[in-house]
C-alpha positions in Angstrom: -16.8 -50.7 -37.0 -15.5 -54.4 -38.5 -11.9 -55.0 -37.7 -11.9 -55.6 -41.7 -13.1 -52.5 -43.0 -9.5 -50.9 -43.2 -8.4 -53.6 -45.3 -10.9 -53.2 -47.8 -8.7 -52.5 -50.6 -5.6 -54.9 -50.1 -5.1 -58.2 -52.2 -7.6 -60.9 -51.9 -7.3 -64.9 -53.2 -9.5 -66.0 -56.2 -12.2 -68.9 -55.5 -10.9 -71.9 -55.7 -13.9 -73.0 -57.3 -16.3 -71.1 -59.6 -17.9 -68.2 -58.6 -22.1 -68.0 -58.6 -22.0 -65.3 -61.3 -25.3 -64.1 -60.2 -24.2 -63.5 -56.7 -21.4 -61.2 -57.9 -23.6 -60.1 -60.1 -25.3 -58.4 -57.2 -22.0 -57.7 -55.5 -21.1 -55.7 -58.6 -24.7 -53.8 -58.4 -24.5 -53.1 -55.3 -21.5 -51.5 -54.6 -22.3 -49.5 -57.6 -25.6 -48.3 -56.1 -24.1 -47.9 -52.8 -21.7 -45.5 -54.0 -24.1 -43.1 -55.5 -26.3 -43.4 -52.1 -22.6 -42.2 -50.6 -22.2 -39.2 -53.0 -25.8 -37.8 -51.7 -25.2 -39.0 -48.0 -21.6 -37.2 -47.8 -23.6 -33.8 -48.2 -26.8 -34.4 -46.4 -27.9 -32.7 -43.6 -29.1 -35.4 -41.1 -25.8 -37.7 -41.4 -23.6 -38.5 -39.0 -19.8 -40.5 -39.4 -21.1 -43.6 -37.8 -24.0 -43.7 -40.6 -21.7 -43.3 -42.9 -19.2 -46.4 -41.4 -22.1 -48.5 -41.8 -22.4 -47.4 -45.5 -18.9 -47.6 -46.7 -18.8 -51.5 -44.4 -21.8 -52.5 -46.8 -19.9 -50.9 -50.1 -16.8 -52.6 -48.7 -18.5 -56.2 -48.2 -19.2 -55.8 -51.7 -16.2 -55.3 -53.5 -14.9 -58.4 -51.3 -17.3 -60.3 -53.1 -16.3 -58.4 -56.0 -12.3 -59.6 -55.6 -13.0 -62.9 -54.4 -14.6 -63.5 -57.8 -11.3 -62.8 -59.2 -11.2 -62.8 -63.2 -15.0 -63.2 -63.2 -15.7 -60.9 -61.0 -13.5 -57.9 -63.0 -15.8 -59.4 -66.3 -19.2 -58.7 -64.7 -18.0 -55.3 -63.6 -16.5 -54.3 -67.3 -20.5 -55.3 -68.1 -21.8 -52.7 -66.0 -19.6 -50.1 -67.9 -22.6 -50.3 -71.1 -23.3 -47.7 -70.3 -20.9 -46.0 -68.1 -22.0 -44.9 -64.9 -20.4 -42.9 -61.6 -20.9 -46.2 -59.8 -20.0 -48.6 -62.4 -16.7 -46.7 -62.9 -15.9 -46.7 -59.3 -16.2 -50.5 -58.6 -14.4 -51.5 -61.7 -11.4 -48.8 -60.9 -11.0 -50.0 -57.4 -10.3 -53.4 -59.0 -7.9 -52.2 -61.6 -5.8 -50.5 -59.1 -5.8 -53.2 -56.4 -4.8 -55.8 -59.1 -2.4 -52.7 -60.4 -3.7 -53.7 -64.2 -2.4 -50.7 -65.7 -3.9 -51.4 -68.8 -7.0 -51.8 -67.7 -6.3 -48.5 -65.7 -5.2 -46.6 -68.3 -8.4 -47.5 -70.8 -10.6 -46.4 -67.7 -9.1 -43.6 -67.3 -9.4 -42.7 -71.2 -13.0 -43.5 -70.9 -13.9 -41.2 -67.6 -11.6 -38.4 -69.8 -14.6 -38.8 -72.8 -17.0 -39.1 -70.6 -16.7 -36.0 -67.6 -20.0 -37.3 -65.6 -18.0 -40.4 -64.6 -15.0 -38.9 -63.1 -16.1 -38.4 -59.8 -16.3 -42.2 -59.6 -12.8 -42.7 -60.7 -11.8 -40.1 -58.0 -13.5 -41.9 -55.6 -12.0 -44.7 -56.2 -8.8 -43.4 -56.0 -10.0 -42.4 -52.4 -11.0 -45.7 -51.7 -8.4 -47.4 -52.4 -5.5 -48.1 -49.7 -2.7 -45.9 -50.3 -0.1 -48.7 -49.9 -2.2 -49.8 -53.4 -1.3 -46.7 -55.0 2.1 -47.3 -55.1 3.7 -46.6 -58.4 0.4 -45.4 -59.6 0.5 -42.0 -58.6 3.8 -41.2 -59.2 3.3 -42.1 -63.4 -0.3 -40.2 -62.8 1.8 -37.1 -62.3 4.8 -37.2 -64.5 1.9 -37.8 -67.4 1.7 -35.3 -70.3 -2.6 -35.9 -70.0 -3.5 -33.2 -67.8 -6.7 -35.1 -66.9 -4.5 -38.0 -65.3 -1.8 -35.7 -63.4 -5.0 -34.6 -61.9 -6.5 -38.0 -61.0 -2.5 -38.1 -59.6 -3.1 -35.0 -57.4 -6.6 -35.9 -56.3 -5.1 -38.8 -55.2 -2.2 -37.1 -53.5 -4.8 -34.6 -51.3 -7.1 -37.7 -50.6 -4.9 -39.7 -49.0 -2.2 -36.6 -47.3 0.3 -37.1 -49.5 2.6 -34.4 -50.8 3.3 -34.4 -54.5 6.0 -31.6 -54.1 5.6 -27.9 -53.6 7.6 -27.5 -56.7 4.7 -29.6 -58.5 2.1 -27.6 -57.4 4.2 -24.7 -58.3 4.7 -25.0 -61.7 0.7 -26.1 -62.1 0.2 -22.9 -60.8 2.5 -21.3 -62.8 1.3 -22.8 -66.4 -2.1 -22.7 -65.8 -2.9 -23.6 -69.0 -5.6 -26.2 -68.2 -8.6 -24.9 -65.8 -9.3 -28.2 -64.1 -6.0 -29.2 -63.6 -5.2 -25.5 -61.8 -8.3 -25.8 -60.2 -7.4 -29.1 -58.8 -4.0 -28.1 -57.6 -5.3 -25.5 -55.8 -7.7 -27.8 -54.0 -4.4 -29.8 -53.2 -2.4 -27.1 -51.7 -5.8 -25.8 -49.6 -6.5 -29.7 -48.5 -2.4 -30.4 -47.4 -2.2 -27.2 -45.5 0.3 -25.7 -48.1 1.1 -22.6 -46.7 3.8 -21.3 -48.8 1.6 -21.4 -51.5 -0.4 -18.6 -50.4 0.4 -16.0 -52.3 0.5 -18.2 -55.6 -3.0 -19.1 -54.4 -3.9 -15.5 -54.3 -2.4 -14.6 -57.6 -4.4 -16.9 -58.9 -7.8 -15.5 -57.4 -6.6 -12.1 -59.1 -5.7 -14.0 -62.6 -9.0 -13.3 -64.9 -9.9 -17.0 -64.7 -13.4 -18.2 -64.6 -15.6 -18.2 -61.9 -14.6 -21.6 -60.5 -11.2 -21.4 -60.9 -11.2 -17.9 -59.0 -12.9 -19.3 -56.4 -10.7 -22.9 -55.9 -8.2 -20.1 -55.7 -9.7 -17.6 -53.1 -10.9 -20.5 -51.3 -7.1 -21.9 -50.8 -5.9 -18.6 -49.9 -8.0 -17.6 -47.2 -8.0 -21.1 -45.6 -3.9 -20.7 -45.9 -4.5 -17.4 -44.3 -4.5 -14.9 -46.7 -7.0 -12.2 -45.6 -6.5 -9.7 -48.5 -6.3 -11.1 -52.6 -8.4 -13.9 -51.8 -11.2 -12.0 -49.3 -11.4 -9.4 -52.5 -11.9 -11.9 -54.6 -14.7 -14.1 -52.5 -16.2 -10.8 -52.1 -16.4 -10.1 -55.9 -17.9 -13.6 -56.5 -20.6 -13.4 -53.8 -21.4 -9.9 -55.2 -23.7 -11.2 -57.7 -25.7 -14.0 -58.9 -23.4 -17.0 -60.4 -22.3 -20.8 -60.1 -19.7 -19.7 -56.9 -21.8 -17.7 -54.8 -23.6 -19.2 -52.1 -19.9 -20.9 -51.9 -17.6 -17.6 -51.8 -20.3 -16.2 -49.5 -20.2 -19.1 -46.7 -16.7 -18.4 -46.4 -16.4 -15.4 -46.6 -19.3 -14.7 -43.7 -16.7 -17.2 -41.7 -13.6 -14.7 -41.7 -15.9 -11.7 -41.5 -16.4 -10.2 -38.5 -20.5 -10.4 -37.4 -20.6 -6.7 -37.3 -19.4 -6.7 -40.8 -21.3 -9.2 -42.0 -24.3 -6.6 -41.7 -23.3 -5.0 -45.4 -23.2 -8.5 -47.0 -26.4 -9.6 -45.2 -28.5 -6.3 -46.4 -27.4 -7.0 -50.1 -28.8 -9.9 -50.5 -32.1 -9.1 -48.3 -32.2 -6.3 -51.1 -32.9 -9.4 -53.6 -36.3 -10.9 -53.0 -35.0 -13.9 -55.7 -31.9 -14.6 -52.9 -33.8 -15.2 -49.8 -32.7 -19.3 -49.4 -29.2 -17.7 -49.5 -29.7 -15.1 -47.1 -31.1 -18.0 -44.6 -27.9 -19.9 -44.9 -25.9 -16.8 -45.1 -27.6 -16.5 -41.5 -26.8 -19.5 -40.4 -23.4 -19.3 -41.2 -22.9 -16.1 -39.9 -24.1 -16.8 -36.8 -24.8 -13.8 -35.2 -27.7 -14.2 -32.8 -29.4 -11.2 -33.6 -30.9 -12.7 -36.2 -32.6 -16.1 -34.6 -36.1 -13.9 -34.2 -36.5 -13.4 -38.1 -35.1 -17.0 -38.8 -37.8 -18.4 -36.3 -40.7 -15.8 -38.5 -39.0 -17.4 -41.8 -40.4 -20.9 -40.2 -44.0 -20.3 -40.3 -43.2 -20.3 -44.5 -43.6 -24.1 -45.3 -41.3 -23.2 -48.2 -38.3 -22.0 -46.0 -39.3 -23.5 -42.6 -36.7 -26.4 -42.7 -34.0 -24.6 -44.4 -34.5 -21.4 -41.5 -34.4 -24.2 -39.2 -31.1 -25.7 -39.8 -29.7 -22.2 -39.9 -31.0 -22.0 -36.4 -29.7 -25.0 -35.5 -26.3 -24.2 -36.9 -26.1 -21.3 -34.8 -27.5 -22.7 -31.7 -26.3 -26.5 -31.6 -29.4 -27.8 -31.3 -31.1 -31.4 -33.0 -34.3 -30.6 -33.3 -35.0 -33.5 -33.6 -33.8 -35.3 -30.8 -34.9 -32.0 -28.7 -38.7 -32.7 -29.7 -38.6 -29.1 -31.7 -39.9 -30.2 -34.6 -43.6 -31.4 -36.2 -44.9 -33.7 -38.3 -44.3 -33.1 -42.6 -47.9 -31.1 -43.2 -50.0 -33.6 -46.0 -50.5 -32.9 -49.2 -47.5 -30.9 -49.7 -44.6 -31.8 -52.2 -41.5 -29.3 -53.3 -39.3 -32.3 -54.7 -39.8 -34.8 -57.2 -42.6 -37.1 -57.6 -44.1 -39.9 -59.1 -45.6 -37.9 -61.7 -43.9 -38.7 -64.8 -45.7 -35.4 -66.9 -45.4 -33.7 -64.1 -43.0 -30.3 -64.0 -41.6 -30.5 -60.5 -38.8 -32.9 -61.8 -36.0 -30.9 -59.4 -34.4 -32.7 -56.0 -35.6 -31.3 -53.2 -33.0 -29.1 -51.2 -34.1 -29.4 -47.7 -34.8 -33.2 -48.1 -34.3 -35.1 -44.8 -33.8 -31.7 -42.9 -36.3 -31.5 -39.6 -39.7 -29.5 -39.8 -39.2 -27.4 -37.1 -42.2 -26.0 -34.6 -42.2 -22.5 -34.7 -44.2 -22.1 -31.5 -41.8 -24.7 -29.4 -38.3 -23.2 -31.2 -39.9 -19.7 -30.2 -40.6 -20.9 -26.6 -37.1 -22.5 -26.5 -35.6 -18.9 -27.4 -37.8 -16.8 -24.9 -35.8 -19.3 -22.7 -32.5 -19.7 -23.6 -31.9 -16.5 -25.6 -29.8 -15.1 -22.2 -27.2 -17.2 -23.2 -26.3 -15.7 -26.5 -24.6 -12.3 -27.0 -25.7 -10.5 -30.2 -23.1 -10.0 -32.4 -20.6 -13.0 -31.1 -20.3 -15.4 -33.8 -21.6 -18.8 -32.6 -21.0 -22.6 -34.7 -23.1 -25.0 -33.2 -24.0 -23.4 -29.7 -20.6 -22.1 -29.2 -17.8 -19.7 -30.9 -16.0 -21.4 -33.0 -12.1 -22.5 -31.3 -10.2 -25.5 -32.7 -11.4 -27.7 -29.5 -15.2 -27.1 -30.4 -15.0 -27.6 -33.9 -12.7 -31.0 -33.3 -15.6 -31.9 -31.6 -18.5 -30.9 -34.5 -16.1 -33.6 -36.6 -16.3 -36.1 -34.4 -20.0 -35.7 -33.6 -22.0 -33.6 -35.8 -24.1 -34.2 -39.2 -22.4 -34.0 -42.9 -22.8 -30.6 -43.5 -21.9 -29.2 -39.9 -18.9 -31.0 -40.3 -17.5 -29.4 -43.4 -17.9 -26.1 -41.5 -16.1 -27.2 -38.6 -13.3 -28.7 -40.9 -12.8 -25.0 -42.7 -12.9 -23.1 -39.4 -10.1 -25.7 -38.1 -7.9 -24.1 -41.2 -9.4 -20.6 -40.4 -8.1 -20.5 -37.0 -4.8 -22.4 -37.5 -4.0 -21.6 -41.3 -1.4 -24.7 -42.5 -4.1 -27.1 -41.2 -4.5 -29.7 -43.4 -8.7 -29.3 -44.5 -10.1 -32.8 -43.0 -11.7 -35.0 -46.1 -15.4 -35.2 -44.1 -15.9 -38.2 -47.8 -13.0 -39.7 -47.0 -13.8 -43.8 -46.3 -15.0 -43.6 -42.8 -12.6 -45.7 -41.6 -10.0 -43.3 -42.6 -11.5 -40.5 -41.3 -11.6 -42.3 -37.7 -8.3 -43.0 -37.4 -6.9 -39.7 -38.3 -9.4 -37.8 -35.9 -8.1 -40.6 -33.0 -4.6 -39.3 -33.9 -5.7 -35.5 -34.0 -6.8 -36.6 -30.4 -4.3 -37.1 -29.2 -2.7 -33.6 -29.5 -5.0 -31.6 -27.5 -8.3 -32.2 -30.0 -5.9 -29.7 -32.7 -4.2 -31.0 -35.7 
């Protein structure tokens, strides 16, 4: 990676001369673009941290372009805002804050509080940003009366592993008077390794909230290490059909032993509608025992990619790389396409996921199957210790990663949960520093 990319955010000079509005024009385009390719590239399946470095060093080139414009270039990206956009909203908040305009900031921030589709880009600016640009910033975020900007405060706070006060968490806890801004605090005190905030945490997962909210706070408490309020509550959510479940369920199969697992697992074969959340729930649980019906699942050209990451999670292996996998069969679409009266409008789910070879994968089991004990928990060709999953961070795809960053608080509860969207940059140099002490935060 550039030498320049951690700098992205600090102070640049104007032009001395006038800028070619219709190259930062493109600048301001661009990065706005850019970062909605990054919000569906921080989730996919086939992504690893160095792809994403290269991203965030194009997004980053532009919004040099961007500051180096100066006055004009803050003007063309105000433009963009008609209409407001995730991406428009991100490049023109990263400007306000690294020129510390608060006015500007505050009128941004009113605008993302009308319009709720556009605060993830004002969050992600916040992540963007250096933090030595968030100075001041934060700190009048959170002694706001606005609920939405003490949460744009704590966001900040968790993105960049900075503690806002236990006694501020606390007493958003306590109040919980405004669902996103409890939710968010519990997101905080999960991300910062809180642990003294477990049992609020799993008060809160008991509270009659709504499903969301219960789940932020079952989430924080088991990754703190709670292993009784919150697992009820996970289990109560992945009971049943609803917005939380194939969440609650993914963690919960991670603290659940694989021989317990086998009560959860029948439920949901029970629901013919549920099978894509048995297959993950497979993969997640990684119990072994199951590879045989995940490899019959991939003979289903409706199922065969997403039973083929489940293997993989289990196993370790790229099927890629390995050769496993075949060519897309023609005339076969299950996302969009250019059809504009067409009915399949929906993203496709398994979209850049492998199409594995059921006959090699099978041959590859008949082979290797020896080295797998049936009902041992395995993540990513191994069981899961702080070592191996330091190692998934470092080297594994987008979505592998984010289950090696929860195990690293499973096993060692008062981890801090590693930000896998965090600016890559960022996200290198803390795992060189987590390196150093024996590959464990």
């Amino acid at each position: 990676m550039s030498q320049s990319a951690p700098t992205a955010s600090s102070p640049r000079r104007s032009l001395h001369r006038p800028a070619v509005l219709v190259v930062v024009s493109q600048h301001v385009e661009d990065a706005a673009a850019l970062r909605s390719t990054r919000a569906v590239l921080v989730r996919a399946p086939h992504v690893e941290l160095e792809r994403l470095s290269r991203l965030d060093e194009r997004i980053a080139a532009h919004l040099d372009g961007i500051a180096v414009a100066g006055d004009d270039g803050v003007a063309l990206c105000h433009q963009a805002l008609s209409p407001p956009s995730t991406g428009a909203v991100f490049t023109v908040i990263v400007r306000a804050i690294e020129t510390h305009d608060a006015e500007r900031l505050r009128k941004l921030l009113t605008i993302a509080h009308a319009v709720p589709e556009c605060r993830r880009g004002v969050l992600s600016a916040f992540g963007w940003v250096s933090a030595a640009s968030l100075r001041g910033i934060t700190k009048s975020l959170l002694e706001s009366p606005e609920p939405w900007w003490r949460e744009v405060g704590l966001a900040a706070c968790a993105m960049h592993r900075v503690d806002p006060g236990a006694a501020m968490l606390q007493k958003t806890l306590d109040d919980a008077v405004h669902p996103s801004l409890t939710a968010r605090a519990l997101r905080v005190a999960c991300a910062l390794g809180r642990i003294e905030l477990r049992t609020a945490c799993a008060d809160a997962a008991c509270a009659n909230g709504d499903a969301l909210t219960t789940f932020e706070a079952a989430r924080a408490a088991a990754l703190l290490g709670d292993r009784s309020a919150g697992i009820t509550a996970l289990h109560k959510l992945a009971s049943s059909p609803g917005e939380a479940r194939d969440a609650a369920l993914d963690l919960l199969l991670k603290v659940t032993a694989p021989k317990d697992s086998l009560a959860l697992l029948k439920a949901l074969n029970a629901e013919p509608e549920a099978m894509r959340t048995l297959i993950r729930a497979i993969g997640v649980a990684g119990d072994p025992h199951y590879i045989p019906w995940l490899i019959a699942r991939m003979d289903d050209l409706k199922l065969t990619r997403l039973a083929g990451e489940s293997f993989s999670l289990i196993t370790g292996l790229d099927l890629a790389f390995l050769d496993l996998d075949r060519k897309p069969p023609e005339n076969v679409a299950f996302g969009p396409n250019d059809d504009p009266f067409g009915e399949n409008v929906a993203i496709d789910e398994d979209d850049s996921l492998p199409w594995p070879d059921p006959q090699k994968i099978a041959a590859w089991w008949r082979a290797n199957s020896a080295r797998f004990a049936a009902g041992t928990r395995y993540f990513m060709g191994q069981p899961p210790t702080a070592v191996h999953c330091f190692s998934v961070l470092r080297t594994g795809f987008q979505r592998q990663r984010r289950h090696a960053a929860e195990y690293l608080c499973l096993l060692k509860p008062g981890t801090p949960l590693f930000n896998i969207a965090a600016p890559a940059w960022r996200q290198q140099r803390l795992l060189a520093q987590m390196s150093v002490t024996d590959h464990t935060p």
